[in-house]
Structure formats: structure tokens, C-alpha cells
C-alpha positions as CSV (number, residue, x, y, z in Angstrom):
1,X,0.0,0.0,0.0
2,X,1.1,3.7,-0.9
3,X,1.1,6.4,1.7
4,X,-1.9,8.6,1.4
5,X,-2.5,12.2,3.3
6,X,-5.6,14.2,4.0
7,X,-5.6,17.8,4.8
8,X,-8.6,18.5,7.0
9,X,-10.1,21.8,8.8
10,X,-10.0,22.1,12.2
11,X,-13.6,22.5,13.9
12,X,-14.1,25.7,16.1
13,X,-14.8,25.3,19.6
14,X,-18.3,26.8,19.5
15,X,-21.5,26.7,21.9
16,X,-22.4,23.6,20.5
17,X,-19.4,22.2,21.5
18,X,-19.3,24.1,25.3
19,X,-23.3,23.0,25.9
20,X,-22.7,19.0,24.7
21,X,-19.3,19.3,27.3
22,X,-21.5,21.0,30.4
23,X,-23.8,18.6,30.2
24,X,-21.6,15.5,30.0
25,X,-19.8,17.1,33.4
26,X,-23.8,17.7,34.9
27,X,-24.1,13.7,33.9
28,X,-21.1,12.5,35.4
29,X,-21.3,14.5,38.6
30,X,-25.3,13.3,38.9
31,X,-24.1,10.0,38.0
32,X,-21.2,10.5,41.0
33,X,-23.7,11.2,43.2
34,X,-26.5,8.6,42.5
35,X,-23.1,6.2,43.0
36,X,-22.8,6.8,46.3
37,X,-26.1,4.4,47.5
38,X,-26.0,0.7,46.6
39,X,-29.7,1.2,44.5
40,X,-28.1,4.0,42.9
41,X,-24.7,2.4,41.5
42,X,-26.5,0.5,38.4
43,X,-28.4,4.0,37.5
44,X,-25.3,6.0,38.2
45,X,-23.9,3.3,35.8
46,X,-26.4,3.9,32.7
47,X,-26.0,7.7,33.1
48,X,-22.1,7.5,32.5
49,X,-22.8,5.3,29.6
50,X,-25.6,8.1,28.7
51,X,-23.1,10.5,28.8
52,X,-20.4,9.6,26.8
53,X,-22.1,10.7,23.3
54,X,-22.2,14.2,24.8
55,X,-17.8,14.0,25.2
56,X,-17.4,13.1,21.8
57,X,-19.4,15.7,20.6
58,X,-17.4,18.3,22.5
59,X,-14.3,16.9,21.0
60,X,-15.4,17.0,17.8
61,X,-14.4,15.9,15.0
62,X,-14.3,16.2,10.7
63,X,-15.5,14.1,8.1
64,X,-13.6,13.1,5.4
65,X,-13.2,11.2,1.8
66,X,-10.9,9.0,1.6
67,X,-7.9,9.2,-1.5
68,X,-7.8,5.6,-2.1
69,X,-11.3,4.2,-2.5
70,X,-13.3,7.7,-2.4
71,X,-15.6,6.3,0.6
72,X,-17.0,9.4,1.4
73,X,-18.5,8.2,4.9
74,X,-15.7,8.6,7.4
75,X,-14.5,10.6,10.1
76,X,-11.7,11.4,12.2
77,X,-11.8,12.9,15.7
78,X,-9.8,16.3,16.3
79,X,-6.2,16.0,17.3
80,X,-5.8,12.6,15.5
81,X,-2.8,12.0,12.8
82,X,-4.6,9.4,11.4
83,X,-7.3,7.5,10.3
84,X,-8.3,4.4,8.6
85,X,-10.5,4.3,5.5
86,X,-13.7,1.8,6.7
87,X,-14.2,0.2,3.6
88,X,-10.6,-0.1,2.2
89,X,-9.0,-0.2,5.7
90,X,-6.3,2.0,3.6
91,X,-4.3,3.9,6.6
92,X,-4.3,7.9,6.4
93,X,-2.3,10.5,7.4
94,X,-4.3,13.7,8.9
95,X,-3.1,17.0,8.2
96,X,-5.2,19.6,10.6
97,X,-5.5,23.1,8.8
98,X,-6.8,26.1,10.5
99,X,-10.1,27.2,9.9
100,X,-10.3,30.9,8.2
101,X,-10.7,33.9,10.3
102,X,-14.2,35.5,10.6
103,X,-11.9,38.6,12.0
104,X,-12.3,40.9,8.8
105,X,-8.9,42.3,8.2
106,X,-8.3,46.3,8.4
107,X,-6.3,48.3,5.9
108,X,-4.2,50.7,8.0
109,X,-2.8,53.4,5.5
């Protein structure tokens, strides 16, 4: 197999991203304190489960197509430096990129 790479943009950290995290936290800490009685351990148990969708979420994440087969269907979470293809199980270097700046740049004269 030949080396492939994959430049991808890096997701902001928005209030998408900031809500999903705060309410992972609320889940664990609930789930913390339902713990802490015997009847409680197995719910405390299911909420950290529940909560774990809401982590990766606020870690985010892009989605990419892949060079080799062009499997459009897979993703790679942020901070990763690669990824496998699902279909072609073809092994991927990630390149993150910087998203563009909203900030609208000022002519000083």
C-alpha cells in the first residue's frame, strides 16, 4: 500500500461544542452522586454510559473522503494524525488546517 494524506479543517470550539461538554460534566457529577447508595450504583452506571455521546461531541471531530477508495462516509476525531478508511482499511495520514478567520482584516494606511 502507498502512503496517502488528508488535509482537513480544524472544527471551532463553538457553543455547541461548550453545551454538549456541560452537560456531560452535569451527567457525570449526577451520576457520581446517585453512586454513592448501593440502589443507585447500576443508575449512576447507565448515566455514564448516557453520557459519553455528549464527550465526543465536545471533542469533535471532521469528516472526510478517503484518496484511495473515495468512501465518502468517514471521520476522524480532532487531534488525531490518522485514520483508517472503513471500507478499504487503507491507513491515512491527517493534516489539521486552520479554519479561516471571521476577524475581517483592516487596511491601516
Amino acid at each position: 500500500m502507498e502512503y496517502k494524506t488528508i488535509t482537513v479543517t480544524k472544527p471551532r470550539f463553538g457553543v455547541g461544542r461548550v453545551v454538549s461538554l456541560l452537560i456531560g460534566l452535569l451527567l457525570i457529577l449526577v451520576a457520581f452522586v446517585l453512586s454513592l447508595t448501593i440502589i443507585g450504583i447500576v443508575a449512576g452506571a447507565v448515566l455514564v454510559v448516557f453520557s459519553l455521546p455528549f464527550f465526543a461531541i465536545a471533542k469533535g471531530g471532521a469528516k472526510y473522503t478517503c484518496p484511495n477508495c473515495g468512501y465518502k462516509h468517514n471521520g476522524v476525531g480532532t487531534g488525531s494524525v490518522n485514520a483508517t478508511c472503513r471500507r478499504c482499511k487503507q491507513n491515512i495520514a491527517v493534516d489539521w488546517v486552520d479554519p479561516p478567520s471571521k476577524k475581517k482584516s483592516e487596511n491601516v494606511s
